[in-house]
N, C-alpha and C positions, 0 to 999 in steps of 0.2 A: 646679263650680257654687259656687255663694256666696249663701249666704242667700235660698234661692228660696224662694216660697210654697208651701206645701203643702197639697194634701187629701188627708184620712185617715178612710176607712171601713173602721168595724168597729173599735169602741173595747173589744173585749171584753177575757180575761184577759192574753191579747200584745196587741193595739192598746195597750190603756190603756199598758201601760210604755212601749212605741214613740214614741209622740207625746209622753208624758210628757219622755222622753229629747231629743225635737227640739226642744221647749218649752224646755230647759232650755241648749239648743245657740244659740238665739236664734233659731231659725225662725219664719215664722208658719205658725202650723196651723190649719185649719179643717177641722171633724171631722162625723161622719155614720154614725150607727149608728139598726140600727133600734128600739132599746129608746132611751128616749128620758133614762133616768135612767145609763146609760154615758154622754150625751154631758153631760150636765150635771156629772158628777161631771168629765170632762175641761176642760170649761167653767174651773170653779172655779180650776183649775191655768193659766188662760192661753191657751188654744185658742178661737177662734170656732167661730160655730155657723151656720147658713143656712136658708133656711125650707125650699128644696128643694133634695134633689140636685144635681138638674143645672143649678143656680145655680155650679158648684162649679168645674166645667169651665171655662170662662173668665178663671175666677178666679185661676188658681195655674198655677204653672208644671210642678207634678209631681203626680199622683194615686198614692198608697199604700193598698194593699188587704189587709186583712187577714183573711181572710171563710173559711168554714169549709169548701168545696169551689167545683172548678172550675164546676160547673155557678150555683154563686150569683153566683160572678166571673162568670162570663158575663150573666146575669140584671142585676145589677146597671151593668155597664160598658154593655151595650144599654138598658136600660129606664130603672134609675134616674138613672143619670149621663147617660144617652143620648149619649155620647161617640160618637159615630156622627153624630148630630146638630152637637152643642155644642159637641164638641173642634175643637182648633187644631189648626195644624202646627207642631211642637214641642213638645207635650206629651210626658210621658214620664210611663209606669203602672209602677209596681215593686208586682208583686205578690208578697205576702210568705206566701202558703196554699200550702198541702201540696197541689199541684196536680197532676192527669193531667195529663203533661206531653205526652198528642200536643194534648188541647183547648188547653195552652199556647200551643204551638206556632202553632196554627190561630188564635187571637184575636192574638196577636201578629203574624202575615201580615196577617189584616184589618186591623187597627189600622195598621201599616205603610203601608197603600194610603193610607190619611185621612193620612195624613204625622204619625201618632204612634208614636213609640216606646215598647218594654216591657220589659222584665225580671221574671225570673221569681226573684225574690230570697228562696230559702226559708230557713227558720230554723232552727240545731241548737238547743236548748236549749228548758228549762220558762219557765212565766208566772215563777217565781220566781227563776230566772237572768234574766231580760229584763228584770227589776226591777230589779236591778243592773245592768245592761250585761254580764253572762258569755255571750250569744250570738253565734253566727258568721252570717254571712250567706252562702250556696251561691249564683251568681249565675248565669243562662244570659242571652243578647242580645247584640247588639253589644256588642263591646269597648270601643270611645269611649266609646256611654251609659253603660257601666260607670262606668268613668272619675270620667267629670262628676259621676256620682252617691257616687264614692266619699267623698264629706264628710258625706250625708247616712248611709251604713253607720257612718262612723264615729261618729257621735254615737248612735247608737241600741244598738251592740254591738263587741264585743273584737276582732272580723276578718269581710274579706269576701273570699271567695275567686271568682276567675272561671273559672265551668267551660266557658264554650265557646259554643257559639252558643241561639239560646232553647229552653227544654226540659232542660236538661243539667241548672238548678238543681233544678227539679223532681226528675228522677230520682235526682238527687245527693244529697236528700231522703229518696227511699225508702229509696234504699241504707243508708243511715245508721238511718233509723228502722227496717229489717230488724235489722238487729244490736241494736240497743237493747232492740224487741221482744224479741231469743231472749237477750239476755244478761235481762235480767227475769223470764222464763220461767225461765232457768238458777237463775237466786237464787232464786227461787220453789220450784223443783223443789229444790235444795237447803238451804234452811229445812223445806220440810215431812218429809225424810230425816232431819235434824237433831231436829226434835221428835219424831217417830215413833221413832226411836230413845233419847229419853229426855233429849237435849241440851236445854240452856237455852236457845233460841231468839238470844236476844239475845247471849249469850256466843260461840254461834255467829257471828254476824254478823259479832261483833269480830275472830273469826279469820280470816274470811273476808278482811276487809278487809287484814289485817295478810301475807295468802300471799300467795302466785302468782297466784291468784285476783282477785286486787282488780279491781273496774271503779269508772268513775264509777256506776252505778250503784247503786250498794250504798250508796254517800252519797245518793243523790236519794232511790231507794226503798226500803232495804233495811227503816230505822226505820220506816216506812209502816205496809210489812208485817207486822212482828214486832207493833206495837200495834194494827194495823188502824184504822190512821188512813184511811181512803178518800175522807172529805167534811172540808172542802171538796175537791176536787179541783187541780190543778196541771194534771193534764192527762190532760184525760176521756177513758175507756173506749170510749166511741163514735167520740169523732176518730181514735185510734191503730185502733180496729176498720175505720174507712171506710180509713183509710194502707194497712192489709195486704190487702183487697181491691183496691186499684190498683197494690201490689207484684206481688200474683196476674194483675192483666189484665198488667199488661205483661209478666211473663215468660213467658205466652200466648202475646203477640204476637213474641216473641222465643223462641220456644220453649226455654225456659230453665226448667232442672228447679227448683224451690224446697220440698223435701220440709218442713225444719224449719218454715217458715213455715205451708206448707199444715196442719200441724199446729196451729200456735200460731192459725191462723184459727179452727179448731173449736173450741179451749179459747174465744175471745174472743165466740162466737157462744152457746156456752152462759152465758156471765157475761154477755151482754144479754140473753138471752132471761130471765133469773132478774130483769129489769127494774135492772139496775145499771151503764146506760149512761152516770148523769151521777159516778158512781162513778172515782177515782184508778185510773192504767194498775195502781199496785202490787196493786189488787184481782186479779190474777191470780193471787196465793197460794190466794184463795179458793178455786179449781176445784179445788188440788190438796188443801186443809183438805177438801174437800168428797167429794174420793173416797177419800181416806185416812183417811175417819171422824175429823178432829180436829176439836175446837173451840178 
């Protein structure tokens, strides 16, 4: 592809960097969120705006979704864009949300019949690596759309990998955010052993970083932690909480044991129900400050 038109819904903390990044690739983007001060703040930077969604469709050669579950993707691709209606043949959806990937799966069949293609283009990385460009993109769909689109992965992030047919991105998602989840969990559980036992917190860290031990994590969240930075967030409590509920269906549906996670659910369920849903993933130090009596 070369310079196609773009719409892009959902200019939240990843949209905004996304379309920022296409903005600055030379694309034209035209953006759709429903707070109406994300689209103006993208505005500013160079991106149109349109009075309705499904103005949008017709318009551009590719629709980009960055929305916060598969059921809004859905919601929105039928209702607001009504791409069902308004779509051509040859559009192409890359949807870039931490998606149930059988609902993937299933909007991308439909969509296929209207003669549009999808991809399921998920993200590794924080709002704050997207700002930079340090994210990967996980890809599921056809091969070719891959392809075509890969001009478009590259101006937005550092690599796009193709996992297979639609749905693979998705799952290729979980997979990734399971381990994130328990290596955070793991840092977690070992800070509050570290302070209970009388260590410096942050001295700790540094050694952590410096062992065997190291992840990327400990860079993204480890300082979080130790200071209880939790707001603004990077990336909320409640997204990575909705992630490890669709780890859990699918290894249902796959009858695939997932003990550590089934674990880390219930830590994430008590840190929402304590009302700290719009709260940093690093707040899951919290649970263990919280039964270990520290402050």
């Amino acid at each position: 592809m070369n310079k196609e038109r773009i719409g892009f819904i959902g200019v939240g903390l990843m949209g905004h960097g996304m379309a920022k990044h296409l903005l600055s690739a030379g694309f034209s983007v035209t953006v759709h969120d429903i707070d109406p001060a994300r689209v103006e703040a993208i505005v500013k930077e160079g991106a149109k705006k349109t009075g309705s969604p499904d103005e949008i469709g017709p318009r551009v050669d590719v629709i980009m979704l960055s929305l916060p579950s598969s059921s809004i993707v859905n919601e929105v691709v039928r209702d607001s864009l009504r791409l069902f209606e308004t779509g051509r043949k040859g559009l192409i959806v890359i949807d870039a949300t931490t998606a149930d990937p059988k609902m993937s799966e299933e909007l991308a069949a439909q969509l296929r019949q209207k003669g549009i293609e999808m991809l399921d283009a998920t993200v590794s990385g924080t709002s704050e690596m997207c700002a930079v460009k340090d994210v990967i993109f996980m890809v599921g769909g056809r091969k070719e759309i891959f392809h075509r689109c890969e001009p478009i992965f590259a101006a937005m992030g550092r690599e796009s990998i193709y996992m297979g047919d639609n749905g693979t991105g998705a799952v290729t998602k979980l997979v990734v955010n399971l381990v994130l989840g328990l290596n955070r969990m793991a840092l977690a559980e070992g800070l509050t052993l570290a302070k209970k036992a009388g260590l410096d917190q942050l001295q700790a860290l540094e050694v952590l970083k410096k062992s065997a031990a190291f992840s990327k994590i400990m860079d993204q969240k480890g300082y979080r932690m130790v200071n209880k930075q939790f707001l603004p967030a990077a990336g909320k409590l409640a997204f990575y909480y909705k992630d490890v509920r669709l780890m859990l269906a699918l290894g249902a549906r796959l009858d695939c044991p997932l003990p550590l996670i089934s674990l880390h659910a219930q830590a994430l369920a008590s840190e929402v129900s304590k009302g700290r849903s719009e709260w940093d993933s690093a707040d899951i130090i919290s649970f263990y400050n919280e039964l270990a009596n520290l402050r």
